[in-house]
Each structure stands twice: as structure tokens, then as C-alpha cells.
C-alpha positions in Angstrom: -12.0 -1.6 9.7 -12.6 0.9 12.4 -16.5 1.8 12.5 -16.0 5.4 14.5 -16.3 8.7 12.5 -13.7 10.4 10.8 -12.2 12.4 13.0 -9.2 15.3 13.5 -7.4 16.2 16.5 -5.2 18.8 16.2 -1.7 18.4 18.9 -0.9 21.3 20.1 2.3 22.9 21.5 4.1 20.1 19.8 5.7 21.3 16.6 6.4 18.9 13.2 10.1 19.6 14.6 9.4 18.1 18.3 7.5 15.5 17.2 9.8 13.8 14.7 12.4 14.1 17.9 9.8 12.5 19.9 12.4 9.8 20.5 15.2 12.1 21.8 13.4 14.1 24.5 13.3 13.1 28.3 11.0 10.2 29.3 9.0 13.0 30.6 8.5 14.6 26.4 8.1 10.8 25.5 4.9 10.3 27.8 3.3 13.6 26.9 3.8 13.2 23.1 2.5 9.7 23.0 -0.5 10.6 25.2 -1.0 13.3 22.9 -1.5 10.1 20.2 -3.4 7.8 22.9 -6.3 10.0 22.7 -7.1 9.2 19.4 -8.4 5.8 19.2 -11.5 6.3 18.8 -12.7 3.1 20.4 -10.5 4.4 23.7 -8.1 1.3 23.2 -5.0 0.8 21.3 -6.7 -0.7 18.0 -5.6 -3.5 16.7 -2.5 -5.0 17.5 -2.1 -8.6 16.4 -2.4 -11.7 18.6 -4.2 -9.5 21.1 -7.5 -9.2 22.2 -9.4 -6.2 22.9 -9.7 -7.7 26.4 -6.2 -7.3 26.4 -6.1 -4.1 25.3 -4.9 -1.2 28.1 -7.6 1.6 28.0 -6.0 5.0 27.0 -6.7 8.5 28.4 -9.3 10.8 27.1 -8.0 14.0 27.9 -7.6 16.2 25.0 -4.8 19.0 25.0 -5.3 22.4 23.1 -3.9 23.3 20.2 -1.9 25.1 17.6 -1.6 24.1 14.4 -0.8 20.4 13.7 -2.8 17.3 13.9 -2.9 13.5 14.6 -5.4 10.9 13.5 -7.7 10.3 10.8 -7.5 12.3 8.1 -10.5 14.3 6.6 -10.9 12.9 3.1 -11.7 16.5 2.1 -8.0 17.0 2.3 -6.9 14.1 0.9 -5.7 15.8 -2.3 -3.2 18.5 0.4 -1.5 14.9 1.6 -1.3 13.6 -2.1 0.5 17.0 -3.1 3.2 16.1 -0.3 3.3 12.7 -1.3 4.0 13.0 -5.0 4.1 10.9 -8.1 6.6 8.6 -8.1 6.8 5.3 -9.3 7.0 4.0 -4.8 3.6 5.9 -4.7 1.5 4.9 -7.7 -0.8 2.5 -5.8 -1.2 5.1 -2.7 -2.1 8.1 -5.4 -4.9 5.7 -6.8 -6.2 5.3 -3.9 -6.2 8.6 -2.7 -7.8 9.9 -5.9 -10.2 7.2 -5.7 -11.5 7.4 -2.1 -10.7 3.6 -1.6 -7.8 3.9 1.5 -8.1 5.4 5.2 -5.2 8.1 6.3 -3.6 8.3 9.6 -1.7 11.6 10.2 0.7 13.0 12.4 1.1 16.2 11.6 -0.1 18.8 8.8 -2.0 17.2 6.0 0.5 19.2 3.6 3.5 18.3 5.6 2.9 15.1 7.6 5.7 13.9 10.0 4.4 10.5 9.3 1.6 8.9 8.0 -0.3 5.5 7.4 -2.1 4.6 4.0 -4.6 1.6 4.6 -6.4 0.4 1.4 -9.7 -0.8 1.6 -9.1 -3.9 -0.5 -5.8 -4.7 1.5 -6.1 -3.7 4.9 -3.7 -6.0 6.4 -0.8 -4.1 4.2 -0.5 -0.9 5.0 1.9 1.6 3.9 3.9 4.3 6.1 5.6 7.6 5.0 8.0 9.0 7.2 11.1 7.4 9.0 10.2 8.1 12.7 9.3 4.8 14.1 7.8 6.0 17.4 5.5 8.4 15.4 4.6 5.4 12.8 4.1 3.0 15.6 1.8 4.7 17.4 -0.6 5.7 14.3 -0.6 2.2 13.6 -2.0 1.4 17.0 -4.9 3.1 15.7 -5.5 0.8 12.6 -7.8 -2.5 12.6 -6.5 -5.8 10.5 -3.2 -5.0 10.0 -0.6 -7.8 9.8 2.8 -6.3 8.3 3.6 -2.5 7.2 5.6 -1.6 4.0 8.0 1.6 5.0 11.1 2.8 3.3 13.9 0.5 3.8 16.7 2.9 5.7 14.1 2.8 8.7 12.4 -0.9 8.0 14.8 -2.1 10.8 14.2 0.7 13.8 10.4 0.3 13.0 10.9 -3.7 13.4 12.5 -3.0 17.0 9.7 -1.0 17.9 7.3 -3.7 16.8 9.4 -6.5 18.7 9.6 -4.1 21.7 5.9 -3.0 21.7 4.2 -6.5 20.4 6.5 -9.0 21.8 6.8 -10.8 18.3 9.6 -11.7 15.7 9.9 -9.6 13.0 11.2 -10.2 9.3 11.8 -8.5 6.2 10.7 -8.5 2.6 11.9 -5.5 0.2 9.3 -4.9 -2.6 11.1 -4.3 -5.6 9.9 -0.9 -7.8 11.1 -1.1 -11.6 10.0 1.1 -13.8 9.5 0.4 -18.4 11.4 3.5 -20.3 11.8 2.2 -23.5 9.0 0.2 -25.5 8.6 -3.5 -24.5 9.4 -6.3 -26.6 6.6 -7.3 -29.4 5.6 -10.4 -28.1 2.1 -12.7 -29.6 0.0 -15.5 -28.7 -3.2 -16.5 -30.3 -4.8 -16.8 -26.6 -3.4 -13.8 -25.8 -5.2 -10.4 -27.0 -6.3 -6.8 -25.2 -10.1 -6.8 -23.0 -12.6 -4.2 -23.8 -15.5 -3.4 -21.8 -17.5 -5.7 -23.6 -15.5 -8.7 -21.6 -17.0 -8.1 -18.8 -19.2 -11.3 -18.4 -15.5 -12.6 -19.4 -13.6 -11.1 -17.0 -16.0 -11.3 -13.8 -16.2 -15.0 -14.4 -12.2 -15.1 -13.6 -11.6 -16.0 -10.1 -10.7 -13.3 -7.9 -7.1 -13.5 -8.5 -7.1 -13.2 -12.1 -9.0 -9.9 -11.5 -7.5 -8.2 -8.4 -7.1 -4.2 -8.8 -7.2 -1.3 -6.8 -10.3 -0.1 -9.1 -13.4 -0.2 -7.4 -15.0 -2.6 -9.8 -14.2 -5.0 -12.8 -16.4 -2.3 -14.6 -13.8 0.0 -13.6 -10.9 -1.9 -14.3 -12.1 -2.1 -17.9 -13.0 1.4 -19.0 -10.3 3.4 -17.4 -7.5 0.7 -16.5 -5.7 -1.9 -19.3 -6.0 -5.6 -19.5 -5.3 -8.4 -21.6 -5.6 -11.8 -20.6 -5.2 -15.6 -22.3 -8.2 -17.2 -22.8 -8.1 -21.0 -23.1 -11.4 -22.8 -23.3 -13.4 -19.9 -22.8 -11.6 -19.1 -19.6 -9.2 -16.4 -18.6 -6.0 -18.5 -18.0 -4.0 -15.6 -17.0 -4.0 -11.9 -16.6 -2.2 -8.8 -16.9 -3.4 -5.4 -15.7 -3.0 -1.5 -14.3 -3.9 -2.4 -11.0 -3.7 1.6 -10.4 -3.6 4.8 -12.3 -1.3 8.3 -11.1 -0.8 11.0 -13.5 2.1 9.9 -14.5 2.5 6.3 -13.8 0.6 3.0 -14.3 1.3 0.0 -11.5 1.2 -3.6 -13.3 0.3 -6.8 -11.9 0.3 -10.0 -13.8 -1.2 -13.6 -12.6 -1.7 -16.9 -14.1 -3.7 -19.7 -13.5 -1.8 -22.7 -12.2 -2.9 -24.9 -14.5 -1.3 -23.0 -17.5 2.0 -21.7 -15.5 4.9 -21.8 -17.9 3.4 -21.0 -20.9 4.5 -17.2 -21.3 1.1 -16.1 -21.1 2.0 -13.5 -18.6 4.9 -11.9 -20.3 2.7 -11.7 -23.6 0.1 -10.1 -21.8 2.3 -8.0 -19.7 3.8 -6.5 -22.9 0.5 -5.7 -24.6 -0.3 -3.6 -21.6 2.7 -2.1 -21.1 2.6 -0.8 -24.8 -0.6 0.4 -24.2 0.3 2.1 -21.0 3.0 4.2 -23.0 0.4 4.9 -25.5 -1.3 7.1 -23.1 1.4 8.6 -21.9 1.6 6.5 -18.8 5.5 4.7 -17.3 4.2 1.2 -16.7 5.4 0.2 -13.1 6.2 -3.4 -11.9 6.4 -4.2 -8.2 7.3 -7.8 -6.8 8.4 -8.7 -3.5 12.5 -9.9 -3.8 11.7 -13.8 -2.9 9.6 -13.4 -6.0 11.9 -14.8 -8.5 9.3 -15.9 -11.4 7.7 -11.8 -11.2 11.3 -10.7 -11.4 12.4 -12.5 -14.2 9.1 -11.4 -16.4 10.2 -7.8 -15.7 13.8 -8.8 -16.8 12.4 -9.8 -20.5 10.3 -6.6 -20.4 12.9 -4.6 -20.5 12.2 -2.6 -16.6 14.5 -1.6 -14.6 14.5 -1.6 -10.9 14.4 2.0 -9.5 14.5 1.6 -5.8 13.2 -0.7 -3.0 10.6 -0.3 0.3 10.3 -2.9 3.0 7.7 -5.2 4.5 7.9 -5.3 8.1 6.5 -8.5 9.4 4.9 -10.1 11.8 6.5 -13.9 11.8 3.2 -15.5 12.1 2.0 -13.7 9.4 4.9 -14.1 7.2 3.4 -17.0 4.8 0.5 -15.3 4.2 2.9 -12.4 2.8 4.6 -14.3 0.4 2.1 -15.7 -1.1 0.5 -12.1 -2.1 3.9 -10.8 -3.4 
């Protein structure tokens, strides 16, 4: 993670409008806009860009241009909630609202914080996945030059390809592609039982720390967390936590799930049962349980078939090959 202070630098006599069109001006536009954006790394190199070195890094310029009214870089997270309101609740944001709310990401913005031309999302427990918003891949490209330990960046599908280009052109890697699949529960989930299966309360919290890592990932800050204002229920066999399901983040409106089972007791149904006891609990509080699984992820998929959710749309991984196994493990 990038050590500087936050920062804001406003661009000036470049509009939202002639920023998004970055791409179609003259060469000359092209150079002053991305100066404009080189000025921002705070460490005066392009960040992080993988299989590079900071010895291999260009310096960029330090001159800073006056402004008028927009702004590029690091986002104040006074404002965060200005960005969130543009963003909105939708099942695709879920995770990104959490984090927002939450103080747990980094922002990167090009442009207003109310009406971003395009902006980065880096979570603090997943830095090497962040998510863009916006379709302009010169603008996305060159935020993300100002992001440390990033390996692959999820964007909206109709522009996962021209962002992919930019990356081959730019990094001089392959690229590849992996839609993350967004369904969405409407209707109540089957009633499903197991005897190791039942509902955690914040008195399992000995219980559930004890669980390795896996079993207990969320965007919450803490476990602690995780218990008193998220929903989990596990399978406990031998004492232990053999497999988990949980709201891994919290919007007004939504709930993200995320399920995961020991190897050891795979193929049991643990999952689905404990799936189902959160998504009815979700729906208790008023919440839409969400499920997200990347589209190689055929076992995830197939759980969210027997729920009952329905797939609602799709956003894309962009890739870096070499970093491409690591990817499909997570998802």
C-alpha cells in the first residue's frame, strides 16, 4: 500500500467531458491529459506496475497545472459518502459500498467525487483486486498506475477488452478474462437442515477465530465484527468449523454471501445448508442476499442454482497471465 498522504489534485482546464475523450484528441491533448495524471504519484514514479521494479520505473513530472473544478488522485475519505451517492446500491456494488462505509478501501478519482469519470476501489484486505468504475480505459489505466499490489482489475464487461489492450500495450503482458457472476435471492430459499449445521452468535467467537482464515474471510474489520452486525452459520464437526457461510459485506439494501468448506468435508452439503440459513436471515432484515462466483467456478454456481438466485448481470477480471492461477483460486 502506498505510504504517502492522502492527497487531492484538482485538473484544471480539463472538463469531465474532455477527459472521458482523452482518447480521441490529438497526440498533443493525449500528452497534456496524461501529464495532468503523472503528477500524482505521490512517490514521483508510476506505482506499481507488475513485473517491474521501481528501478525500472520512468520518473514522472512534478509540475502541477492550475485548476477549475475537477480532480485526479486520492480521494479525501471525508468525501467518500459524495462518491458512494454516485456509485449506488446495486447488487455489482455491495462489497464496494461496505467498504466505503466502513473506511476499509483506498479511492482513486478522476474527476468530481459526485461525478467521477472513472475511478479505482482498492480494499485493504484485497489489494491485489481492485475494482474500476467507468469505461474509459486510458483514464482507468492511468489511476491504476498509481496503485501498489495490484495483480488483475474487475471492470464492467463492455470495456474488460479495450482496458486489456491498454494493459498489453502499456505492460507488455498477456491478458485474460474471468466474468464474476452477480445473482441475486428474491424469493425465500429452500428449508434445508443438518445437525452440524446451525446459526453463530457472538458467543462463538473463540469458535470462529479458531477457523482458519479461509473459513472466516469478510470485508468486516474483525471476526468481532463479522458476528454482531454480519450473519454466519457454519458446520461444526469435531469441535471444528468444517465449513462456512457468511455476509461478507453489508449495503443498505443488499447483503454479499460467500460460502467455503473445508476440504476435508467437501461434498457433504454443508455449504448449501449453511448458505440457506443465512440467506433466510438476510431477508429477515430486510436485506437481498447476493452471490458472486467467478464463471470457471462451477461448484459456487451450482449452490446458487439450488438456492433459488438468479444471475443479474456480469463484471470482468482483467488479468495479468502470470497471475491468473492465483485468481482462480480466490473466485
Amino acid at each position: 500500500m502506498i505510504s504517502s498522504p492522502v492527497v487531492l489534485i484538482p485538473i484544471v482546464g480539463l472538463s469531465a467531458v474532455s477527459i472521458y475523450d482523452v482518447g480521441n484528441r490529438s497526440s498533443a491533448r493525449r500528452e497534456y491529459a496524461w501529464n495532468v495524471v503523472d503528477t500524482l504519484s505521490p512517490s514521483g514514479y508510476n506505482a506499481c506496475i507488475p513485473g517491474r521494479s521501481r528501478n525500472e520505473m520512468r520518473p514522472v513530472t512534478t509540475e502541477h497545472r492550475t485548476v477549475r473544478s475537477s480532480m485526479c488522485g486520492l480521494l479525501d475519505p471525508d468525501v467518500y459518502s459524495r462518491f458512494a451517492g454516485w456509485l449506488g446500491d446495486h447488487p455489482h456494488t455491495v462489497i464496494t459500498q461496505h467498504l466505503l462505509r466502513h473506511g476499509l478501501c483506498r479511492v482513486w478519482l478522476y474527476g468530481e467525487a459526485s461525478a467521477p469519470v472513472g475511478a479505482i476501489v482498492q480494499g485493504d484486505g484485497l489489494p491485489g483486486e481492485p475494482s474500476g468504475f467507468g469505461r474509459d480505459p486510458a483514464v482507468l489505466w492511468r489511476l491504476l498506475q498509481q496503485v501498489e499490489g495490484w495483480f488483475c482489475l474487475l471492470v464492467e464487461s463492455e470495456c474488460a477488452e479495450a482496458v486489456g489492450a491498454r494493459f498489453e500495450q502499456e505492460l507488455g503482458v498477456h491478458v485474460s478474462y474471468l466474468d464474476d457472476v452477480c445473482h441475486v435471492l428474491d424469493a425465500p430459499p429452500p428449508s434445508l437442515s443438518d445437525p452440524a449445521v446451525r446459526l453463530l452468535t457472538p458467543a462463538d467467537l473463540s469458535l470462529l477465530e479458531a477457523a482458519p482464515v479461509e473459513l472466516r474471510e469478510s470485508c468486516w474489520p474483525s471476526v468481532e465484527a463479522l458476528l454482531h452486525e454480519g450473519v454466519v452459520a457454519c458446520a461444526v464437526v469435531d469441535g471444528r468449523v468444517a465449513a462456512t457461510a457468511l455476509s461478507s459485506a453489508h449495503s443498505q439494501r443488499y447483503a454479499d454471501v460467500g460460502v467455503y468448506t473445508a476440504e476435508a468435508h467437501r461434498g457433504r452439503g454443508y455449504a448449501t445448508t449453511a448458505a440457506s440459513l443465512v440467506a433466510r436471515r438476510l431477508q429477515e432484515r430486510g436485506l437481498t442476499p447476493v452471490w458472486g462466483a467467478g464463471s470457471h467456478n462451477i461448484a459456487s454456481l451450482r449452490v446458487a442454482g439450488k438456492l433459488g438466485f438468479r444471475e443479474v448481470g456480469r463484471r470482468t477480471y482483467v488479468i495479468a497471465d502470470e497471475y491468473r492461477e492465483m485468481l482462480d483460486r480466490r473466485r
